[in-house]
MOPAC internal coordinates of N, CA, C and O (Angstrom, degrees):
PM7 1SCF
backbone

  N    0.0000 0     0.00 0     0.00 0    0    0    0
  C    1.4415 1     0.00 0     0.00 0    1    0    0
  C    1.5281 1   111.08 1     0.00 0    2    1    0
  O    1.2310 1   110.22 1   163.29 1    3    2    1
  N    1.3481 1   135.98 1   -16.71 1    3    2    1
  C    1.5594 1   145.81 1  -142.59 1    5    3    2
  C    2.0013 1    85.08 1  -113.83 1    6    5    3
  O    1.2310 1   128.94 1   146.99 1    7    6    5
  N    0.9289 1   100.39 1   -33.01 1    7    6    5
  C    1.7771 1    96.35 1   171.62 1    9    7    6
  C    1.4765 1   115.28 1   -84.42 1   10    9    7
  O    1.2310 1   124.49 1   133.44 1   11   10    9
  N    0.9650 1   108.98 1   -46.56 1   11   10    9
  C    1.6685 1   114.92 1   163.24 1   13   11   10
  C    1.5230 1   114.79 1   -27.98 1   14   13   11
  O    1.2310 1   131.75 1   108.21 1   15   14   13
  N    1.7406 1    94.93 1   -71.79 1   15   14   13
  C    1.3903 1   104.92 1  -162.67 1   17   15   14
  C    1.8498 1   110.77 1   -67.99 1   18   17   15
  O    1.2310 1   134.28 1   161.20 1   19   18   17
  N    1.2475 1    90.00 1   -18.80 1   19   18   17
  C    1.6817 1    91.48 1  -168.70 1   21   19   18
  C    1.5506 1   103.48 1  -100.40 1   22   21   19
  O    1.2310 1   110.81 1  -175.05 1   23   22   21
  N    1.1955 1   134.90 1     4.95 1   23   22   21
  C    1.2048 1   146.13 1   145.60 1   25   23   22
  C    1.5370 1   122.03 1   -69.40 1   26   25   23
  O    1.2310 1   119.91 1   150.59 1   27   26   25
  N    1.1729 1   117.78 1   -29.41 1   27   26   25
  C    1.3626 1   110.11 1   176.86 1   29   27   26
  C    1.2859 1   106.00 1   -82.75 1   30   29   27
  O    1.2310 1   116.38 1   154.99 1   31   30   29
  N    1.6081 1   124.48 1   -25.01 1   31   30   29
  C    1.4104 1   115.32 1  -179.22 1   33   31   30
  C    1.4865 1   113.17 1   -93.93 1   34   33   31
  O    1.2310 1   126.11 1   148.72 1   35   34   33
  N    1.1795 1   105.87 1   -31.28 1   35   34   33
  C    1.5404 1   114.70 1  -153.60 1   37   35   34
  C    1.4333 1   103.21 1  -138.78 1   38   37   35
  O    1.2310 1   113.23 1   -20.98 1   39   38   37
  N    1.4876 1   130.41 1   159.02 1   39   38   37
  C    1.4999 1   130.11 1   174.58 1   41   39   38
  C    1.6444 1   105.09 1   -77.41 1   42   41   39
  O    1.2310 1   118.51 1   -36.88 1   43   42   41
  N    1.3459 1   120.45 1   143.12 1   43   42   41
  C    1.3643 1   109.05 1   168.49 1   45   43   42
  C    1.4671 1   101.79 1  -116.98 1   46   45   43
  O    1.2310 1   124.89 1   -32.42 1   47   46   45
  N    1.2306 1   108.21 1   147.58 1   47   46   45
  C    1.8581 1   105.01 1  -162.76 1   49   47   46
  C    1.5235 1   100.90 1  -117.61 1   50   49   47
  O    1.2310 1   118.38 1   -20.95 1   51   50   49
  N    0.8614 1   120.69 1   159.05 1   51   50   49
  C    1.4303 1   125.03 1   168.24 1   53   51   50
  C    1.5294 1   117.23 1   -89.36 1   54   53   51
  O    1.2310 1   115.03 1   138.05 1   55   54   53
  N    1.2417 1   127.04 1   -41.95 1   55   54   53
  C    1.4144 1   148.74 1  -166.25 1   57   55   54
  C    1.8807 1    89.00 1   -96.47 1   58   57   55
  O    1.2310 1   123.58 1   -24.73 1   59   58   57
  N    1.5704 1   110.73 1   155.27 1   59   58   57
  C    1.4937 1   108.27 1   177.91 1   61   59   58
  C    1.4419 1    98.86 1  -103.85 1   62   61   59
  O    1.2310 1   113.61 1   -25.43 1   63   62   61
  N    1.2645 1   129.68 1   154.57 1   63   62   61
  C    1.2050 1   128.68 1  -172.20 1   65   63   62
  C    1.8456 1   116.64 1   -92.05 1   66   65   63
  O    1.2310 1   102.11 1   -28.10 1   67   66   65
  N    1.1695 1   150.31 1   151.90 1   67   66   65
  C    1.0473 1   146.62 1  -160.29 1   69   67   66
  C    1.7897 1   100.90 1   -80.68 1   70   69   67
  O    1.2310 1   125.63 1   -58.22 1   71   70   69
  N    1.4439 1   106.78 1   121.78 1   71   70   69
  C    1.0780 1   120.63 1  -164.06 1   73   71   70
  C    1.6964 1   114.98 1   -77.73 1   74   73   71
  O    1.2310 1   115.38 1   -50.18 1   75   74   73
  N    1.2708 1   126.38 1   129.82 1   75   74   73
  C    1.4132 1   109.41 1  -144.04 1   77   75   74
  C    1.6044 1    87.24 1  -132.26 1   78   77   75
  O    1.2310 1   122.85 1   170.69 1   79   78   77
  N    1.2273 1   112.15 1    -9.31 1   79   78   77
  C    1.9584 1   115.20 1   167.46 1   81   79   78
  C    1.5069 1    89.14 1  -166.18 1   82   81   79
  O    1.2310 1   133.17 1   -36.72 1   83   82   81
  N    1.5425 1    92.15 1   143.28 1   83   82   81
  C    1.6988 1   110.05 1  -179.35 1   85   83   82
  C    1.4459 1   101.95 1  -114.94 1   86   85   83
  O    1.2310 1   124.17 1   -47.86 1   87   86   85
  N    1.2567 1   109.61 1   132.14 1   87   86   85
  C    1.9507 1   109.96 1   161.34 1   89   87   86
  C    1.5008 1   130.95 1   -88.50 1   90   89   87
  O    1.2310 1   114.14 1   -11.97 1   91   90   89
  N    0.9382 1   128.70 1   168.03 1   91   90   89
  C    1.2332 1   132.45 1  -167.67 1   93   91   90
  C    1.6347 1   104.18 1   -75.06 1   94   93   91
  O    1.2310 1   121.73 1   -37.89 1   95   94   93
  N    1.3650 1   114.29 1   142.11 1   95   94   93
  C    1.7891 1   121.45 1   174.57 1   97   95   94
  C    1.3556 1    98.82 1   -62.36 1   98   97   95
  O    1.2310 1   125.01 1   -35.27 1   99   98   97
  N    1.6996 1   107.98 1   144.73 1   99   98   97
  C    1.6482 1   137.28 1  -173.32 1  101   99   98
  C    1.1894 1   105.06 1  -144.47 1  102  101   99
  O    1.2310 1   120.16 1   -76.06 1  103  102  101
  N    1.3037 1   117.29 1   103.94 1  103  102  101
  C    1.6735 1   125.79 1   171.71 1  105  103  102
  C    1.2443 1   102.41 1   -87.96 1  106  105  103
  O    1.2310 1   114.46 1   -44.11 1  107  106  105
  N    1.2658 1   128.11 1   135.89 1  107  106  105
  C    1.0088 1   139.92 1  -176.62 1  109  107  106
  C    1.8167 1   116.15 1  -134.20 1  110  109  107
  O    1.2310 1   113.71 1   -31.59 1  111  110  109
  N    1.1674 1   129.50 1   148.41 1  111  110  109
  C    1.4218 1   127.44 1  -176.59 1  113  111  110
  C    1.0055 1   129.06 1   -80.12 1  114  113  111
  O    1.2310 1   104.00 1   -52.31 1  115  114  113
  N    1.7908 1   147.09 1   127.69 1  115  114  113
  C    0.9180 1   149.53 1   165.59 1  117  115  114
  C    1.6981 1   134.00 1    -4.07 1  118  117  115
  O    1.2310 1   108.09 1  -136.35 1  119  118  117
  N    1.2140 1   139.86 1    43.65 1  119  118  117
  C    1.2838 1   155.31 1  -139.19 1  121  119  118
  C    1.8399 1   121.57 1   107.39 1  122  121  119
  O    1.2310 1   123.47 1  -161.69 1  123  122  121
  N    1.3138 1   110.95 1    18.31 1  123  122  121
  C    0.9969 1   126.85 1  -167.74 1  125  123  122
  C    1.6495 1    97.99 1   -91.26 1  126  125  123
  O    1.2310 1   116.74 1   -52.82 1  127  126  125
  N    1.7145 1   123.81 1   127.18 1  127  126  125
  C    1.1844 1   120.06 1   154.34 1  129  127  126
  C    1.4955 1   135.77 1  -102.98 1  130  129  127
  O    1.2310 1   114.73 1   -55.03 1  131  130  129
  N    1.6802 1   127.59 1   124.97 1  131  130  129
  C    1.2399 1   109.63 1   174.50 1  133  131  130
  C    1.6590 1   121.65 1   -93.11 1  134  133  131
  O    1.2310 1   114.68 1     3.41 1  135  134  133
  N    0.9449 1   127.69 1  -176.59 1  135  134  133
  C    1.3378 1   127.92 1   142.58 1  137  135  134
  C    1.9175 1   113.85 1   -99.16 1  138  137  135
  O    1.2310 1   129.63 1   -43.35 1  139  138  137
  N    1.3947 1    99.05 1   136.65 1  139  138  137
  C    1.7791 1    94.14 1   177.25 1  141  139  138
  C    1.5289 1    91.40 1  -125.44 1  142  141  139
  O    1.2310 1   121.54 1   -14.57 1  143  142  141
  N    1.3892 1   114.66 1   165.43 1  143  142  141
  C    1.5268 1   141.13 1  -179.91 1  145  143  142
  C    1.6329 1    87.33 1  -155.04 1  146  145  143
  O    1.2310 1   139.08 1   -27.58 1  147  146  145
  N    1.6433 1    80.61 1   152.42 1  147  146  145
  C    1.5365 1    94.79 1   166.56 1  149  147  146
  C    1.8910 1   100.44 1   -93.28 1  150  149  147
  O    1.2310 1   140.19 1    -9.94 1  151  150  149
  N    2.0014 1    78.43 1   170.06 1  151  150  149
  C    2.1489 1    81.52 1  -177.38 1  153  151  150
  C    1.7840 1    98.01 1   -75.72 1  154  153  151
  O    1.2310 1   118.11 1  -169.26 1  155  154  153
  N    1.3163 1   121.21 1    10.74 1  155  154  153
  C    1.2503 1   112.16 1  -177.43 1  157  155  154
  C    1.2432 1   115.89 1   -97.35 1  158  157  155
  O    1.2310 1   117.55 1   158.70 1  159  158  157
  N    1.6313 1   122.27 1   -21.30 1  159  158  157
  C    1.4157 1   140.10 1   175.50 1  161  159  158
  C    1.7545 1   102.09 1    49.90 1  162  161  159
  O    1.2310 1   126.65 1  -125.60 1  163  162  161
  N    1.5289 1   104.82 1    54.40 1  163  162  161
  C    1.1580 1   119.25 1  -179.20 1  165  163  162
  C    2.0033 1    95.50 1   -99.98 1  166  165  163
  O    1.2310 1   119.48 1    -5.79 1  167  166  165
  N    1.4019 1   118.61 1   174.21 1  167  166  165
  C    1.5342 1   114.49 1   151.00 1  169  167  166
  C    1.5747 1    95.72 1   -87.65 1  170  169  167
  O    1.2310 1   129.20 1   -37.43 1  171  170  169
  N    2.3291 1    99.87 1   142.57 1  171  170  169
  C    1.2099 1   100.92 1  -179.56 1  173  171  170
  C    1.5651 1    99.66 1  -107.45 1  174  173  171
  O    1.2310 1   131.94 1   -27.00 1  175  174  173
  N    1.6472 1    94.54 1   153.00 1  175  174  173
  C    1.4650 1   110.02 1  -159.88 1  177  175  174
  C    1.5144 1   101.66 1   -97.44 1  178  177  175
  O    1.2310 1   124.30 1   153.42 1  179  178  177
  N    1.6569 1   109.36 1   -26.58 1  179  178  177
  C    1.5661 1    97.09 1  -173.26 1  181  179  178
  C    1.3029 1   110.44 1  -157.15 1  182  181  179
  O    1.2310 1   113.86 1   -52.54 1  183  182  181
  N    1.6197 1   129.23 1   127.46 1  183  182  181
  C    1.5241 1   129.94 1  -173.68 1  185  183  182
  C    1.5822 1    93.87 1  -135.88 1  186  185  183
  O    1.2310 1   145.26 1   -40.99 1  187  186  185
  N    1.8429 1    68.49 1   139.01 1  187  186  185
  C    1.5715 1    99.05 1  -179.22 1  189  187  186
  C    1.6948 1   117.18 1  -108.68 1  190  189  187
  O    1.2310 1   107.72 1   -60.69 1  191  190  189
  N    1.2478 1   140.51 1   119.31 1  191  190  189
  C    1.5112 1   117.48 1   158.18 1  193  191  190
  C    1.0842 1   113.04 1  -113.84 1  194  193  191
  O    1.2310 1   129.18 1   -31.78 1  195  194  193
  N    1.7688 1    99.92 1   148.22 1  195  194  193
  C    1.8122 1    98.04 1  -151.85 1  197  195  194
  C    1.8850 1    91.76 1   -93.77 1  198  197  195
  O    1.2310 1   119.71 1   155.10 1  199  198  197
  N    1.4270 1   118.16 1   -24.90 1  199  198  197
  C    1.3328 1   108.85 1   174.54 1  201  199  198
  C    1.2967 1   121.36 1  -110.36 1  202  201  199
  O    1.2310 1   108.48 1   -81.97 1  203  202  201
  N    1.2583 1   139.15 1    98.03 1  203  202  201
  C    1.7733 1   129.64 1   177.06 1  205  203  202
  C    1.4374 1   124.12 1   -48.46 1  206  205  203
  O    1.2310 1   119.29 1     1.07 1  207  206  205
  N    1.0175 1   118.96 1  -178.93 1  207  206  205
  C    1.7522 1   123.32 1  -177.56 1  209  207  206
  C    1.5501 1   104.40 1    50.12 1  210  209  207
  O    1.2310 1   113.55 1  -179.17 1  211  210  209
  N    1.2494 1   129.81 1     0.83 1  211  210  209
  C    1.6248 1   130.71 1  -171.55 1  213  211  210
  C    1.7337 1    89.65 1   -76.72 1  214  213  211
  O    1.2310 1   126.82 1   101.51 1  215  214  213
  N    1.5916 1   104.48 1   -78.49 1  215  214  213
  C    1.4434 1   141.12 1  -173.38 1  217  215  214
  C    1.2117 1   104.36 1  -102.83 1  218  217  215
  O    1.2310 1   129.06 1   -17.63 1  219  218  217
  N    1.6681 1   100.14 1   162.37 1  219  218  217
  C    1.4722 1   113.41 1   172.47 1  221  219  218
  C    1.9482 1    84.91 1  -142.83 1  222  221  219
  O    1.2310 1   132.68 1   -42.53 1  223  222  221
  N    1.9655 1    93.10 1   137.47 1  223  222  221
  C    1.0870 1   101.82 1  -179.46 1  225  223  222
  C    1.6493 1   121.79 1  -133.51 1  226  225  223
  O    1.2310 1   114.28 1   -66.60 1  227  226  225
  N    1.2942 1   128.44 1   113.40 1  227  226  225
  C    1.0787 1   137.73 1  -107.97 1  229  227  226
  C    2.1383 1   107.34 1  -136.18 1  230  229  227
  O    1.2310 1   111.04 1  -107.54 1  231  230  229
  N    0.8801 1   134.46 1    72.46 1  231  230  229
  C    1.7079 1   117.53 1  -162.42 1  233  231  230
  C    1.3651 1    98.92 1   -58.57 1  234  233  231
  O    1.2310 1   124.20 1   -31.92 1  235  234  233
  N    1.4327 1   109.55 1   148.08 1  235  234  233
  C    1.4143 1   145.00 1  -167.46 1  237  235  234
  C    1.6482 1    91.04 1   -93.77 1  238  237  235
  O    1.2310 1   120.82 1   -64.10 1  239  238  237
  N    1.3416 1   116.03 1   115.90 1  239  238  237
  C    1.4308 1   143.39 1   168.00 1  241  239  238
  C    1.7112 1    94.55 1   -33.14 1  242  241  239
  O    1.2310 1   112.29 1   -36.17 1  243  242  241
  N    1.4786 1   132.16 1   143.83 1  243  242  241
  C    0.9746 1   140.47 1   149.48 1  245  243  242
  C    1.7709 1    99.39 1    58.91 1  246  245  243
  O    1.2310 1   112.38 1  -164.17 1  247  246  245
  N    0.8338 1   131.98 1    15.83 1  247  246  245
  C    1.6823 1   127.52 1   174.22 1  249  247  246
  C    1.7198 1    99.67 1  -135.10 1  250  249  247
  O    1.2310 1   109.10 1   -88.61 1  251  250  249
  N    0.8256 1   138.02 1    91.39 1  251  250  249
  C    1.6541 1   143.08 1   130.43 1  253  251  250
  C    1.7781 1   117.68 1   -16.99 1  254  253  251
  O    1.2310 1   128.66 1   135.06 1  255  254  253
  N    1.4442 1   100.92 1   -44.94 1  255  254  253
  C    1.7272 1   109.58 1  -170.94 1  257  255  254
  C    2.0737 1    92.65 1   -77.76 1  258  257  255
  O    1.2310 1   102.89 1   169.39 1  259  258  257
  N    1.0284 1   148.99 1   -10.61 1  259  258  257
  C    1.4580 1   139.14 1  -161.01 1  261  259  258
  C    1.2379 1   112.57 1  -134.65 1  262  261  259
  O    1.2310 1   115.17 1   -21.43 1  263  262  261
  N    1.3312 1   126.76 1   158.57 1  263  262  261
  C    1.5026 1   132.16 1   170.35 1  265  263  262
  C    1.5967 1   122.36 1  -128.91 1  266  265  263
  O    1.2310 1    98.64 1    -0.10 1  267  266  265
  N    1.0241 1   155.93 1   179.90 1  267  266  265
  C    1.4565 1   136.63 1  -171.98 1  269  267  266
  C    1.8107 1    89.99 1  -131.39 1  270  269  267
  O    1.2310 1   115.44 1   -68.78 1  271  270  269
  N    1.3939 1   126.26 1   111.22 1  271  270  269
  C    1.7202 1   105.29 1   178.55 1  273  271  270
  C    1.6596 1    86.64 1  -120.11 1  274  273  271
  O    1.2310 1   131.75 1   -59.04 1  275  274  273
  N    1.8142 1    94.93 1   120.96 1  275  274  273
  C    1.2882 1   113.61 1   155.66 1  277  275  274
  C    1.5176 1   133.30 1   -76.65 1  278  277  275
  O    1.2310 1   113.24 1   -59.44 1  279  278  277
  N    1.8445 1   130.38 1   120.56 1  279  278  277
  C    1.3591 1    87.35 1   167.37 1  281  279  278
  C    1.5273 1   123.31 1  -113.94 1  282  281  279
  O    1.2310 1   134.07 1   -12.57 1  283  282  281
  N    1.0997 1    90.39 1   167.43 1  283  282  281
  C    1.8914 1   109.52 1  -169.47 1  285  283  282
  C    1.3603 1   118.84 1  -125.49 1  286  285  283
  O    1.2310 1   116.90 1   161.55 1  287  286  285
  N    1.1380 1   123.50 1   -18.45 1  287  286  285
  C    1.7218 1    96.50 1   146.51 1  289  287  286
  C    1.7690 1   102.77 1  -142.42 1  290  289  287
  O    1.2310 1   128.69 1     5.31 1  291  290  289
  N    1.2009 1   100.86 1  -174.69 1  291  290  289
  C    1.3786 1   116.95 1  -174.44 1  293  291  290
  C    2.1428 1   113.20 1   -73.88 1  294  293  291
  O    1.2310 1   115.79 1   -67.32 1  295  294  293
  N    1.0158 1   125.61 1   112.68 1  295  294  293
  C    0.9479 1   134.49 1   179.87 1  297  295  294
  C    1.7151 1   125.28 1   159.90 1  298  297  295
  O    1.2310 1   122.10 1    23.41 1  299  298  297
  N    1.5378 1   113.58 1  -156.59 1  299  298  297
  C    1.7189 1   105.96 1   173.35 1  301  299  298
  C    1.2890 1   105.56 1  -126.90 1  302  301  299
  O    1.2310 1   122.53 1   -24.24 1  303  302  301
  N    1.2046 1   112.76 1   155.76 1  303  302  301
  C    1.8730 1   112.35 1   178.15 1  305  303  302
  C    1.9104 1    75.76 1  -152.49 1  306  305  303
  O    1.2310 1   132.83 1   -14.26 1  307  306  305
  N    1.1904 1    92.81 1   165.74 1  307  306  305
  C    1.5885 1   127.23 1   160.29 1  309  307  306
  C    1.3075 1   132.98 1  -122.96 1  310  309  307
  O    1.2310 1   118.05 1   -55.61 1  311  310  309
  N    1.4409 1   121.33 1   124.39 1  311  310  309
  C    1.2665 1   106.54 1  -160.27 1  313  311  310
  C    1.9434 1    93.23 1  -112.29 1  314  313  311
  O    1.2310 1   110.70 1   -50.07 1  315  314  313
  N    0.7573 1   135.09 1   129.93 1  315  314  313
  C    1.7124 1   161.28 1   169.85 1  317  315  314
  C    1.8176 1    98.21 1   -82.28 1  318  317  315
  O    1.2310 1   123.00 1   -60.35 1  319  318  317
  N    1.4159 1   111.85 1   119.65 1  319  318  317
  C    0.7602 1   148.06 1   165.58 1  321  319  318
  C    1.4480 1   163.91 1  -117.02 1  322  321  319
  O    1.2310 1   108.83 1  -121.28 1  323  322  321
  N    1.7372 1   138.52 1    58.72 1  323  322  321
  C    1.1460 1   159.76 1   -97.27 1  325  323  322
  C    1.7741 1   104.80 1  -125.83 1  326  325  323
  O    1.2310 1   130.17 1   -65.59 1  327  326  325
  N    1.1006 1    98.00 1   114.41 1  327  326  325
  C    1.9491 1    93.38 1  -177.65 1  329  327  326
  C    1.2939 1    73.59 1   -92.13 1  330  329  327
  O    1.2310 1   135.44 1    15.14 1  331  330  329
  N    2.0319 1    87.73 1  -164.86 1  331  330  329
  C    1.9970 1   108.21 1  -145.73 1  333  331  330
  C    1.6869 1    75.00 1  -124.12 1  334  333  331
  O    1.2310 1   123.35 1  -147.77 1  335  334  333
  N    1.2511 1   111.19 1    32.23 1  335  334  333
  C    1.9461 1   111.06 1   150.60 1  337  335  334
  C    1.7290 1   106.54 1  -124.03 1  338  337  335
  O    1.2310 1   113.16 1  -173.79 1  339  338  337
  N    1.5767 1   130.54 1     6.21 1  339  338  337
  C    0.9845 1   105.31 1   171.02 1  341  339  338
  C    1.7026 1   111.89 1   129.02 1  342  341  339
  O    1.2310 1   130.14 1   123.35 1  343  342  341
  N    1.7784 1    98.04 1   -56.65 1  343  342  341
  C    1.5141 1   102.41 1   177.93 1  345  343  342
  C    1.6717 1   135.42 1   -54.84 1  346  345  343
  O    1.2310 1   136.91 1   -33.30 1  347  346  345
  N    0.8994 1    84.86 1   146.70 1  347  346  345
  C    1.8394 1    73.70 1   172.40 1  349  347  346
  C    1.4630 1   124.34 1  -141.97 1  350  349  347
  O    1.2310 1   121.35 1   -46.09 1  351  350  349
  N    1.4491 1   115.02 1   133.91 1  351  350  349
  C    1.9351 1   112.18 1  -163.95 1  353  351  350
  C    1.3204 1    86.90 1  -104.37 1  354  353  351
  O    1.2310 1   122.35 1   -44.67 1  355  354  353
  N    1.3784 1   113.11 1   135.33 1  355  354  353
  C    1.9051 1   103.25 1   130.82 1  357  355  354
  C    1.0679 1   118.86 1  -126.55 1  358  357  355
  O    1.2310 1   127.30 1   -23.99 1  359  358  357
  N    1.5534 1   103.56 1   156.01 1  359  358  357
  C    1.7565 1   137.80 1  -145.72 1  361  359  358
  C    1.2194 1   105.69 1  -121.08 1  362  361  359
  O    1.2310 1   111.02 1   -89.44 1  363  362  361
  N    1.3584 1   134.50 1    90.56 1  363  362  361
  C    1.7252 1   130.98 1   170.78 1  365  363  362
  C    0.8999 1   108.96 1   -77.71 1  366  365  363
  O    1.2310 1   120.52 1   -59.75 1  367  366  365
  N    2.0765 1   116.61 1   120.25 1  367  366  365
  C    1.0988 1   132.94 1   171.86 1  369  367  366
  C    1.7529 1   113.93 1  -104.87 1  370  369  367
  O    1.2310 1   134.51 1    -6.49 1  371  370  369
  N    1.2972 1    89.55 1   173.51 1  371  370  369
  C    1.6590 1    89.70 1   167.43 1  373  371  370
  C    1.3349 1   114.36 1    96.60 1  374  373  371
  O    1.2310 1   122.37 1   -29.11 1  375  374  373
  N    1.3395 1   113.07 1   150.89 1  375  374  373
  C    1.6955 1   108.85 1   176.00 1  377  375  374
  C    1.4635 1   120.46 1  -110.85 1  378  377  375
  O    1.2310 1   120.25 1   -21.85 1  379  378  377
  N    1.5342 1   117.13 1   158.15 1  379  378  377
  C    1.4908 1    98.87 1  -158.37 1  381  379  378
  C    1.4301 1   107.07 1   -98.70 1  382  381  379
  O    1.2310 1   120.15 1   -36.67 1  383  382  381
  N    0.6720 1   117.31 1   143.33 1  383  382  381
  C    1.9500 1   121.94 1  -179.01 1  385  383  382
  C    1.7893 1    91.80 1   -44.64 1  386  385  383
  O    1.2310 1   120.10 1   180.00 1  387  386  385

């Protein structure tokens, strides 16, 4: 269902895209939701997470520029992130056992 939903907003890729600015690590809590934007505050065209069951990543109704990443279990994933100019951030979430 998490490809579905993130397909109608956003591309979901299989392959991670070459990371062209990295952000700083964000632990976040077990049912905990953020909102993310890129520093480009572009709409993003395509998210990747390289580990499942870490995060859940979610497009934000009526915003193109944000994503909602829930987490759900204990560990790290990275989520890869691509606006519709090209760039791409990734954001290590999750906490580590």
């Amino acid at each position: 269902m998490l490809g579905i939903v993130l397909t109608a907003v956003v591309g979901l890729t299989a392959e991670p895209p070459p990371a062209s600015r990295k952000a700083a690590p964000v632990v976040i809590a077990i049912g905990q939701t953020i909102t993310l934007r890129m520093t480009t505050k572009r709409p993003i065209t395509e998210v990747y997470v390289d580990r499942e069951g870490i995060v859940r990543v979610e497009p934000v109704a009526n915003d193109q520029t944000a994503v909602r990443v829930t987490g759900l279990a204990a560990g790290v994933a990275r989520i890869h992130l691509t606006d519709d100019g090209g760039k791409t951030e990734v954001h290590q979430w999750g906490k580590p056992r």
